[in-house]
PASEPA-652044 format. One record per residue (C-alpha): x, y, z; residue in one letter. Coordinates in steps of 0.001 Angstrom, whole numbers, plus 500000, padded with zeros to 6 digits. Each point is the difference from the previous one (the first is absolute). Layout:
N
XYZA ...
***
This chain:
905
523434522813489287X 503675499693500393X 501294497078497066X 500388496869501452X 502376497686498404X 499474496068498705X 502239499170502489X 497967501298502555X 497187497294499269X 502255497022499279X 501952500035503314X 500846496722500504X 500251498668496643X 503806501452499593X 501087496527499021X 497385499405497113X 500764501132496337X 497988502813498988X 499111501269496725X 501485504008498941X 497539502405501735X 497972501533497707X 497103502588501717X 496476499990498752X 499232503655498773X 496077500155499740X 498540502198497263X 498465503111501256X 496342498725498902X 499711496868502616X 497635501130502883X 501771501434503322X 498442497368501838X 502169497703498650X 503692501385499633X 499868503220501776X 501696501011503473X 497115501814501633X 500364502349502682X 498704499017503356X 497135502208501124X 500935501699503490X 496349498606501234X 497393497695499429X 496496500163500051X 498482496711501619X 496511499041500631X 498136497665501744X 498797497036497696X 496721499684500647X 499384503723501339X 500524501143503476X 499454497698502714X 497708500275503076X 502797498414502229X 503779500190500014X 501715496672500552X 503296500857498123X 501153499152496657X 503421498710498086X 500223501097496469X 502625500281497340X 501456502980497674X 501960499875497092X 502554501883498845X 501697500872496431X 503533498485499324X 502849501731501110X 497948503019501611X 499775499115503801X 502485498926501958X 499700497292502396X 500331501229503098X 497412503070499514X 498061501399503156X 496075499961499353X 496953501742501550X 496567500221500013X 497375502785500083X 496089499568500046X 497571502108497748X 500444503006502000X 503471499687500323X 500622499073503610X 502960497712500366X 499077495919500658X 503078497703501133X 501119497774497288X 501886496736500309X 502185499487496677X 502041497272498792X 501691498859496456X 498497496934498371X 501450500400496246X 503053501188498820X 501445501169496406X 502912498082499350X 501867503390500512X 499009500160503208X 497103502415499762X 497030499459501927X 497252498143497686X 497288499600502894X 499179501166502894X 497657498655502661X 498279502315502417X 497841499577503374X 497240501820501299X 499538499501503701X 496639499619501382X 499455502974501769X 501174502543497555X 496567502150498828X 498058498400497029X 500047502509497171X 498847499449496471X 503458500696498294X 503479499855501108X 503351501392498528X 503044497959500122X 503091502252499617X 503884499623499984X 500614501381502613X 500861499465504188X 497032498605501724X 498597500669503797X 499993497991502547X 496956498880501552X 498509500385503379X 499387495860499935X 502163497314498748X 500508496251500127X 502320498832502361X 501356496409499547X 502019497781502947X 501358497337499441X 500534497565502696X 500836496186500435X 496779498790500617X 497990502914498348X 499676502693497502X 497972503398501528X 498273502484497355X 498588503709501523X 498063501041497031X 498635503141502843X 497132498480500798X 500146496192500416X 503158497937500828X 500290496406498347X 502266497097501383X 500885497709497551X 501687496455501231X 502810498578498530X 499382496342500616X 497028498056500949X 496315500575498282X 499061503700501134X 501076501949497048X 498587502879502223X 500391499663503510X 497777503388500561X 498943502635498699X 498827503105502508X 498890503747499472X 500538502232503378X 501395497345502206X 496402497430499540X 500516497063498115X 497988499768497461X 500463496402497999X 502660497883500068X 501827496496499353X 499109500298496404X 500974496706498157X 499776497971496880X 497265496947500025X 499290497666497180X 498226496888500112X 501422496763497695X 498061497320498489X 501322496884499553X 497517498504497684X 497113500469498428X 497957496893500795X 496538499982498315X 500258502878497153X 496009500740500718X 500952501111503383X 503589501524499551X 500732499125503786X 502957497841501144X 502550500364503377X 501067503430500948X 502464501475502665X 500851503289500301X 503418501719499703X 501502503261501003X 502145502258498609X 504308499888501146X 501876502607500091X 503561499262498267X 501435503824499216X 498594503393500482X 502224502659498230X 499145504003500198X 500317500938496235X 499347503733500794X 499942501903503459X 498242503378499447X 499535502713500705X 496993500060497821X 499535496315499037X 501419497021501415X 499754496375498626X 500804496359501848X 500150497321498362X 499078496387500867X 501174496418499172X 498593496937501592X 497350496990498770X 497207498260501958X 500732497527502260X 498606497386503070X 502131496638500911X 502785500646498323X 497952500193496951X 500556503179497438X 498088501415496507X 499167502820498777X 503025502434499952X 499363503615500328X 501127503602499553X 497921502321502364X 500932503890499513X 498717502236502837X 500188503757498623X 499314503047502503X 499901503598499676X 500665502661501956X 497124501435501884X 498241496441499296X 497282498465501974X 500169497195497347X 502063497039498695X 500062498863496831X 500959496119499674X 501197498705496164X 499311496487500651X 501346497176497518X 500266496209500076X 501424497576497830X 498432496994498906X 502165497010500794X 497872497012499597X 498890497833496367X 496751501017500842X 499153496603499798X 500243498743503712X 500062503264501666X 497409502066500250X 499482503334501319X 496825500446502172X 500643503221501613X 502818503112499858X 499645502783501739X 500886502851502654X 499293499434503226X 500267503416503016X 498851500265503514X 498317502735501372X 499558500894503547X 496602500473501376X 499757502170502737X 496504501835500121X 496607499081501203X 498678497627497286X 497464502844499235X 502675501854499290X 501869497635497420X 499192500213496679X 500017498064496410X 499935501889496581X 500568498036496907X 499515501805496319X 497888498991497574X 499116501145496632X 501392503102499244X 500143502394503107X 497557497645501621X 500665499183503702X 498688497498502332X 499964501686503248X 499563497684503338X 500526500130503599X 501411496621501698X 497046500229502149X 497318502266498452X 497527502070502153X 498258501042497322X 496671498598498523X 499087498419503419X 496357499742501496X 501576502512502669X 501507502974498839X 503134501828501759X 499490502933498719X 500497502038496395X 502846501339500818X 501625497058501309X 499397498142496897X 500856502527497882X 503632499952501337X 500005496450499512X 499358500387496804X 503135502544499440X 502080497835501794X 500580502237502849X 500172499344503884X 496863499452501403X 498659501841502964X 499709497922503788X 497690497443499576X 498373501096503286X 498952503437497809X 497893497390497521X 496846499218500761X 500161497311502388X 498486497234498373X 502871499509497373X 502130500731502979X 499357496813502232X 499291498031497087X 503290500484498037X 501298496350500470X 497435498581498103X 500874501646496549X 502148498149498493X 503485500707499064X 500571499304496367X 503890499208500048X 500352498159496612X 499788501823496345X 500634498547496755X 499983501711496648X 500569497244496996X 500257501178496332X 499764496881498155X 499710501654496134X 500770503015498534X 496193500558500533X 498993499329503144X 500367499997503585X 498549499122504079X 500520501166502737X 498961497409503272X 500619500569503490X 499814497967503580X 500198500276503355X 503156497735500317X 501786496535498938X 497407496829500115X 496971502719499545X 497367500208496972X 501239502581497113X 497590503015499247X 499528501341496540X 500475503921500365X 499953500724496405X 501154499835496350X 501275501927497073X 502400499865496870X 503157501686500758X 501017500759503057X 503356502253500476X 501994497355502302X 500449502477502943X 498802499442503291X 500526501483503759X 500067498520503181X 500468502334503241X 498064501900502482X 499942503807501332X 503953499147501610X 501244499222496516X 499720497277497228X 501282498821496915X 499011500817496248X 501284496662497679X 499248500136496098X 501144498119496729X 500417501845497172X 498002498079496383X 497799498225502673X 497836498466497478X 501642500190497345X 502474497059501568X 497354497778500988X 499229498167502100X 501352502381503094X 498146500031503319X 500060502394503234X 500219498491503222X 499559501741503574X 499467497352503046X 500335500582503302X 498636503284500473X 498124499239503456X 503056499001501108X 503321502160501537X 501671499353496338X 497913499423496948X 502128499050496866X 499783501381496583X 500969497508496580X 499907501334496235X 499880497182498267X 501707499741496576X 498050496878499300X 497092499290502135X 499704497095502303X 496475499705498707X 500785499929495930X 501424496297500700X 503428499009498557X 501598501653497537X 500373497955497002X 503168499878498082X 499967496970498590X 500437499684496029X 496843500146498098X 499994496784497569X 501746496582500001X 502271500804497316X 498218498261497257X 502526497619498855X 502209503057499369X 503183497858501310X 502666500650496780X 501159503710498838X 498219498744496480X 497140499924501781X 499828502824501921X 500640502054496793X 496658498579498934X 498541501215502519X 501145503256499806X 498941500140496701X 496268499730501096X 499291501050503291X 503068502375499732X 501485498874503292X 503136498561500442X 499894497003502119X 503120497958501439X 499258498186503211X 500970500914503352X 500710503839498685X 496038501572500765X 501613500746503666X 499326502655502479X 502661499541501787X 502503503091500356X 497538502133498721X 498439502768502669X 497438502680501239X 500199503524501426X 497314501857502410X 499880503271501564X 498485500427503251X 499699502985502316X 499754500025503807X 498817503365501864X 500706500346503760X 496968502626500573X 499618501311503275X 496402499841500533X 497231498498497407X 499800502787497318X 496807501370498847X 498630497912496875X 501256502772497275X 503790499528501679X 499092496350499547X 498867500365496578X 502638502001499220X 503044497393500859X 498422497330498375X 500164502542496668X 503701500052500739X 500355495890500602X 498249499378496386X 501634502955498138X 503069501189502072X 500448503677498619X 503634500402497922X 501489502976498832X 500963500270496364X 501984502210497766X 497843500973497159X 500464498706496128X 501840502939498664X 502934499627502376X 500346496193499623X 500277500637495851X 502298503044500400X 502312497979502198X 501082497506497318X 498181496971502355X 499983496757498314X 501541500433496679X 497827503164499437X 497775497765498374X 496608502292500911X 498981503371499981X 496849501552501890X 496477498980498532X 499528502761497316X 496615500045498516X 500861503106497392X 499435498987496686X 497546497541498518X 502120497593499644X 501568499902503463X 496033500191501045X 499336496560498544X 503359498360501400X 499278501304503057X 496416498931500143X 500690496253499270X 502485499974502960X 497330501138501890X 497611497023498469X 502592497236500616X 500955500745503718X 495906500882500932X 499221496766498127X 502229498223502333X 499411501362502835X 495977499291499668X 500861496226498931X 501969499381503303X 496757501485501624X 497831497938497807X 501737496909499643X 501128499498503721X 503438500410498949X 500165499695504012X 501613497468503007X 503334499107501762X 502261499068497900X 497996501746496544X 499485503508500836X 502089502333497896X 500360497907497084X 497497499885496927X 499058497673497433X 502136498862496917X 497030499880497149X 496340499638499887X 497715497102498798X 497951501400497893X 497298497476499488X 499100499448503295X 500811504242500840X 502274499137502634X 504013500125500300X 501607496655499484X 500729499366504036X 500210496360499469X 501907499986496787X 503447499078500453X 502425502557498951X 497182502605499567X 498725500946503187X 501644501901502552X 502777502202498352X 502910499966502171X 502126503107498630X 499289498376496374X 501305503121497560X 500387502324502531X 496717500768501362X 501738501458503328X 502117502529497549X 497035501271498553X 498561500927503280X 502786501849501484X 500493502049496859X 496249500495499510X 500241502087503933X 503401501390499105X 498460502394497532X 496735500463501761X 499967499844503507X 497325498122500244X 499054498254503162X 498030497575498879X 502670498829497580X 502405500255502556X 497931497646502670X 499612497546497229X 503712499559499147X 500630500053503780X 497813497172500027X 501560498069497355X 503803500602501444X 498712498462502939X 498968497012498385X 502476499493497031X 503167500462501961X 498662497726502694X 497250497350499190X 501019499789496292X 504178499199501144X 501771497353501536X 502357501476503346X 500815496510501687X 501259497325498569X 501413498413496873X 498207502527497595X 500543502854502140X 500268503410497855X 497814498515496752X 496661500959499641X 497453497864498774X 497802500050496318X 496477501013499798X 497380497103501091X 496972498808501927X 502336500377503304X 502407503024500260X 502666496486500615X 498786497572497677X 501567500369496668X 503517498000499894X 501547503387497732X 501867501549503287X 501496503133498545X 502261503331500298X 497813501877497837X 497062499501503205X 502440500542502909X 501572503086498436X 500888503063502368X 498410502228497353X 496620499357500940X 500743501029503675X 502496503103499024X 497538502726499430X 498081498979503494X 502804500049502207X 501232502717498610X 497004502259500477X 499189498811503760X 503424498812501025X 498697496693501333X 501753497626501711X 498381496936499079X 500573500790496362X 502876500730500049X 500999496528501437X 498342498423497422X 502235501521497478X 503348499196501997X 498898496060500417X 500663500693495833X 503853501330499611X 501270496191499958X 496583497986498074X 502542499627496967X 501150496885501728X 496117498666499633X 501133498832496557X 502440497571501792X 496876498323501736X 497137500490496771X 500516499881496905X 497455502077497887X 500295498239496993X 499913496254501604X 496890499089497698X 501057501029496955X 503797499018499802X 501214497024497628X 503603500073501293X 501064499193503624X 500509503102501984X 501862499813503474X 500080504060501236X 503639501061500307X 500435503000502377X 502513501792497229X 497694499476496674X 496466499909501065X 497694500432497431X 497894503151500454X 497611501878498277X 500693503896499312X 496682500969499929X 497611498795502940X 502890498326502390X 502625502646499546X 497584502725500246X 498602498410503484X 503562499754501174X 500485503709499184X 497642501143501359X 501323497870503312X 503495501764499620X 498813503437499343X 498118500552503158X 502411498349502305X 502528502254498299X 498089503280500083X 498733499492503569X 503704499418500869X 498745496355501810X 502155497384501650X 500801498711496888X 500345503075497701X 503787499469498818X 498728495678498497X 497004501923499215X 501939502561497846X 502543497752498701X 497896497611497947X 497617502693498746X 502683501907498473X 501511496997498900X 497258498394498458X 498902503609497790X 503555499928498746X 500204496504498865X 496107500217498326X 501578503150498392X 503298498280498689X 497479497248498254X 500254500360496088X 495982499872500925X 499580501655503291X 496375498969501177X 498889498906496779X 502227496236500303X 497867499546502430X 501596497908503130X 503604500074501383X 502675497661501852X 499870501462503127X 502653500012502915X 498578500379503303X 503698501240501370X 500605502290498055X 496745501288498795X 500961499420496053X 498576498675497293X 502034498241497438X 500991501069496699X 496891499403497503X 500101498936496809X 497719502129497556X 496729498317500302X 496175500871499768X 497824498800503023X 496947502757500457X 497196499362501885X 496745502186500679X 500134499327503826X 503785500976500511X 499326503767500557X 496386499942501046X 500974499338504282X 501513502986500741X 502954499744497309X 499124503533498677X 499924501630503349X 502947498677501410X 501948500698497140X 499042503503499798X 500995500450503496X 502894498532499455X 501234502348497093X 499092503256501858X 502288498649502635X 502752498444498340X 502332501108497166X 500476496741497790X 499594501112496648X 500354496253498967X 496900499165502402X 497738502458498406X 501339499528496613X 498749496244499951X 496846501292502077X 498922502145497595X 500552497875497228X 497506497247501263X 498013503370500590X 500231501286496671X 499502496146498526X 497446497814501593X 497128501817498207X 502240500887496475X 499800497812496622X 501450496857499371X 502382501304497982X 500834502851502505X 500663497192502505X 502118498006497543X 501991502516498546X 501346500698503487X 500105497097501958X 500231497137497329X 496359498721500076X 496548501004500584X 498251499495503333X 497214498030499160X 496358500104500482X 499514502192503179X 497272501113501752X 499333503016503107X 501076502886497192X 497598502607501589X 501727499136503540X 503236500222498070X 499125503410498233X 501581501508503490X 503282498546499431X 500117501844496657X 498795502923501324X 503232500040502100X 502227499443497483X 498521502823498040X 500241501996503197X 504091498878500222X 500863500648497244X 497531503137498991X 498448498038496883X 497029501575499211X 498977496664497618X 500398498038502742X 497225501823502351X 497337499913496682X 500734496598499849X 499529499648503545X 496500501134499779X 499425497840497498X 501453497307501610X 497356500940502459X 497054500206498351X 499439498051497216X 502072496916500704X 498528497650502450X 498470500237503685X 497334502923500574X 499764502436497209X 496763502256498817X 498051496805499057X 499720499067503691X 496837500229501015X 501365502295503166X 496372498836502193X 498387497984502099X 497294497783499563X 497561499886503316X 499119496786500864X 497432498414502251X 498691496399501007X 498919497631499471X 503053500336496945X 502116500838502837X 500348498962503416X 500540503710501072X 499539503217498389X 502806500778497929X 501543502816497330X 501836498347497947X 502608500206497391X 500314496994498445X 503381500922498172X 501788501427502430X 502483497734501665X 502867500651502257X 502971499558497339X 498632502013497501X 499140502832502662X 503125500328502109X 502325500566496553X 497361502426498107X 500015502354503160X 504140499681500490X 500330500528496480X 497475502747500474X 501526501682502561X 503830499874498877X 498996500789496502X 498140503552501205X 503244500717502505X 502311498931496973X 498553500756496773X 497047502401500415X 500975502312497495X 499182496829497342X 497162499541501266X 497282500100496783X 
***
């Protein structure tokens, strides 16, 4: 890599005093994974995550690249296993701060061959034989995937005007309903007034135009009379050779909760009916590849038969023969079977589900049938054409429904239903009274026995939000049941393509704070193995414990109740997690270095829900996250170390998504959040008004949060890069020029100018300031940047949060105190040792590790199996296991083996 000078990374910042340039020179014994410039490989292996897939739909997926290796505008192509040449769409999402490419993103279209493997090289690509075509007109936007063309309106409610495949129609006049509650009037019955609103169109704005992927983006909110809620961001993604859209839907919640209720949200398409109603079908999924398979007028099972063969095509889904072949007595009776227009498909728990049908409005439901967990894909059509309609974690976001109506008619109508008309309202109201809890003296008694920190009027949803994915296939005639089966595979795991462990470690990706799962020695073994326990342990409680529902799934419990065996959901501060101590990181590094899927599905899962549900985007709190609690927004402790970008980095960056990415832009300016919260409100004796040039923040879980803002607007080269830049550079030289660095603990900080204020030499540690993404921000942040003064006060809380008293004295003037988290800390002094090539350091790390605090060989490392009546459901349990404790030991686990292996005892 050619040297890149200081100046380089500071541009800018000419008018700010600097301190003399002095360069870091590593010792030869810290791992290449953390200071070396690695060669880029020519190609890359990649793989599909969860093996090959039986059907194509395309797939967006991210590459990383080593510093200084790659430059940015470099060609890419793609070969499959056997080395025949698939187009590739590629674009830059991450940049060195020299300019080099950090990640890439890459398409697949949809109609390229499905092989096992493929091989990304550097290298020209071809040109495919299909691409999208995007045009843009005033009233419209047109996208060719090939095969289907979508119109997408610009104003009005029809986010999709139509959508045909060879010149038929096939749906159209897809829009946004939602139906709004007023009031709850008698609690037993959860009913009050509702009207119905539909989605408005307010920008549409092509993001990307091909000529493998293109992506439109849509702005709007629900509205009827004049009346609007509900903002929203709709994405519509195609790919070329498509049959298929994929819609990233997302609302925002802008009501109290208290008044407003929502009754219904969901995704409503027509479909045009143009066959005999023998000919029209209805398939919804079930459990597993289970299909319901009906005709809109059946001619099978009657007391007159038409014949084996015409039933049997019936059955398929294909054209029947002229009813004057059939035996005559069906024939001239055929107007007295009914046609069964109306299908509904509720899923009202995680465990359960009906499907009903009718002939039509003001006519008796018919139960059809039941199960537990249906896929949330369904298809509407007949031989002419139809359309396929999904949501992807059907059950697991409760309560969702499936609607087709009309289907007797010329145009039945299709709804996926986010929340289900039939679940009643959903309730967002706060869960207690407040119990007296009306001064800040007495809110801190309360949070000192139900852990929960009340202040009234704070437990609010509103701002906070909720993203679905939902499919739509234009199909030209009703597909045989194992097509069927097949797409609704795709709807509830879409297939992604992945680059494989060893080339995400090699590349220097995140700090190069893992390594590949290595199971070689003994000692490794047993590491490895209780990685293993923790993540299967958690996945089987969310399975267990219903960990399940709208606003819920993705997240997991705080810590358990062990007298009654049952995590403390209704304990204050200790039930659902919320991001507390990094749960999220653990995740992403736990796939990093192994590739697994099922890791990788969970942390999906938990982005989702963190970086929406658990965050505040409208409103007066918007960028702060909120503290664990009973509700994801009831705890008054609204916080940068819950909102921060570093939860959502390692996502987007792997998939490129859109969504994601936004959430981490809304970020680059939630320093000025201190200007309308202050943090410390309950605990201040002195009067505090928050002054733009010297507020007070903290330089472990605030800065770290607005770091981690800066750095990915910066590195992704976003509208706001150069602010972005600015006050992240500024802000790691002023922590560096403090006689303390991180150890004084909080700063006078300038939102102009991005500095802190000269410190005086003070001691303020605590245990929480590194333990939300501190450590990984800050080693991504001295691979990237030279500021020896930065990594020289880094390292020093490194090499001192876990050292003696008098260690901490001697050097900074006093001891720390009484802390806690030391085996969650041992990875912050195996960095240091790996800085500074300290072989002390790394034994002590493993000591640190296991024999301090947190899980160590006493664990009990099993699960008790429990069954009623001592339970209400059959459990395995691990009654000391909780969610703090787990999330450091396996960070500290997996950035001690990628730092400080060879210590390992």
């Amino acid at each position: 890599m050619p040297d890149i000078s200081r100046r380089t990374f500071v541009r800018g910042l000419a008018a700010t005093p600097m301190a003399p340039y002095i360069p870091f020179k590593a010792p030869e014994s810290i791992p290449a994974a953390v200071t070396a410039v690695v060669p880029a490989p020519e190609t890359v292996a990649l793989n599909w995550l969860e093996g090959k897939p039986g059907t194509n739909v395309g797939s967006t997926w991210g590459v990383p690249w080593p510093k200084g290796a790659v430059p940015a505008d470099s060609p890419f192509s793609l070969a499959a296993a056997d080395g025949a040449a698939v187009p590739v769409q590629s674009w830059p999402i991450g940049y060195w701060p020299d300019g080099s490419l950090k990640w890439s993103a890459h398409a697949l279209p949809a109609d390229a061959p499905v092989s096992g493997s493929y091989t990304l090289s550097r290298s020209a690509g071809v040109a495919g034989t299909s691409a999208v075509a995007v045009t843009e007109l005033r009233e419209t936007v047109t996208v060719d995937t090939g095969v289907v063309v979508v119109t997408i309106g610009r104003r009005g409610s029809a986010l999709i005007r139509s959508i045909t495949r060879g010149g038929t129609e096939i749906a159209g006049n897809l829009e946004l309903v939602s139906l709004r509650q007023t009031a709850i009037e008698n609690d037993d019955e959860r009913r009050g007034s509702r009207e119905k609103l539909t989605g408005s169109i307010k920008k549409v704005t092509v993001e990307q135009r091909g000529p493998v992927r293109a992506v439109v983006r849509i702005e709007g909110d629900h509205r009827r009379r004049g009346k609007s809620w509900l903002p929203f961001i709709v994405r519509l993604y195609f790919y070329a050779g498509a049959e298929h859209v994929r819609v990233v839907h997302t609302f925002l919640f802008d009501s109290e909760g208290q008044k407003e209720f929502i009754a219904g949200l969901g995704v409503r398409v027509g479909v045009p009916m143009r066959d005999q109603l023998y000919d029209r079908h209805v398939r919804l999924s079930g459990d597993g590849d289970g299909l319901l398979r009906e005709a809109v007028k059946g001619i099978t099972g009657l007391r007159r038969d038409p014949g084996a063969t015409v039933r049997a095509a019936q059955i398929a889904g294909e054209k029947l023969a002229d009813p004057a072949t059939w035996d005559q007595r069906v024939t001239t009776r055929l107007q007295y079977i009914p046609a069964w227009g109306d299908y509904t498909l509720s899923q009202l728990s995680s465990s359960g589900y009906t499907i009903q049908k009718r002939t039509r409005t003001g006519y008796g439901w018919v139960g059809v049938d039941a199960g537990q967990r249906a896929a949330g894909f369904g298809y509407v059509g007949g031989v002419s054409g139809g359309l396929g309609f999904g949501m992807r974690d059907f059950w697991q976001k409760y309560p969702a429904q499936l609607d087709i109506r009309g289907a007797d008619t010329d145009r039945a109508t299709a709804t996926i239903w986010m929340w289900s008309p039939d679940a009643g309202p959903m309730d967002t109201r706060f869960y207690h009274d407040g119990m007296g809890q009306d001064t800040y003296p007495e809110q801190l008694e309360g949070l000192n026995i139900t852990y929960e920190d009340y202040e009234p009027g704070f437990g609010t949803p509103y701002g906070v939000a909720r993203t679905t994915e939902l499919m739509f296939f234009a199909l030209a005639a009703t597909p045989p049941a194992e097509r069927l089966a097949a797409l609704a595979r795709t709807v509830v795991a879409p297939p992604q393509v992945v680059a494989p462990p060893a080339h995400l470690a090699a590349s220097g990706a995140f700090g190069g704070l893992f390594s590949p799962v290595d199971r070689s020695t003994p000692a490794r073994a047993k590491v490895e193995d209780r990685l293993d326990f923790l993540f299967d342990y958690y996945r089987d409680q969310t399975e267990q414990r219903h960990w399940y529902g709208f606003w819920n799934y993705g997240d997991v419990m705080h810590t358990p109740d062990v007298d009654r065996h049952v995590w403390r959901y209704d304990v204050g501060g200790y039930a659902w997690d919320n991001s507390e101590l990094s749960p999220d990181l653990w995740l992403w590094f736990a796939y990093l270095r192994s590739g697994r899927a099922d890791i990788f599905r969970f942390a999906e899962a938990m982005t989702r829900h963190t970086g929406e549900v658990d965050v505040y985007h409208l409103g007066k709190w918007a960028g702060l996250g909120t503290r664990h609690g009973v509700q994801h927004w009831a705890d008054s402790a609204k916080q940068q170390r819950i909102s921060t970008a570093v939860y959502r980095r390692i996502f987007y960056f792997l998939t490129a998504d859109e969504r994601v990415g936004d959430l981490m832009h809304e970020l680059v300016d939630s320093d000025r959040t201190f200007l309308a919260l202050d943090p410390l409100r309950k605990i201040r004796t002195e009067p505090y008004t928050p002054d733009p040039h010297a507020l007070s923040i903290g330089l472990g879980t605030d800065w770290s949060g607005l770091a981690a803002a800066w750095l990915t607007e910066w590195e992704r080269r976003g509208p706001k890069a150069a602010v972005a830049e600015k006050k992240l550079l500024a802000t790691m030289r002023t922590i560096g020029r403090m006689p303390n660095g991180f150890v004084t603990g909080s700063g006078l900080y300038d939102i102009d100018t991005g500095e802190f204020a000269v410190a005086e030499k003070v001691v303020s540690v605590s245990h929480l300031s590194a333990m939300f993404g501190q450590v990984e921000i800050c080693a991504e942040l001295i691979g990237l940047v030279d500021l020896p003064e930065f990594e020289k006060a880094w390292l020093q809380y490194c090499r001192l949060f876990n050292a003696t008293r008098a260690e901490q004295t001697a050097e900074c003037g006093a001891h720390f105190g009484t802390l806690i988290l030391k085996q969650g800390h041992s990875r912050l002094t195996a960095y240091a040792a790996a800085r500074l090539g300290d072989a002390t350091l790394a034994a002590r790390a493993w000591t640190e590790f296991t024999a301090t605090d947190g899980y160590t060989d006493a664990s009990p490392w099993q699960t008790t199996h429990l069954t009623g009546p001592v339970v209400l459901n059959t459990v395995d349990e691990a009654p000391w296991v909780d969610t703090n404790t787990t999330a450091l030991y396996g960070l500290a686990a997996i950035q001690n083996l990628a730092l400080a292996a060879s210590a390992l005892p």
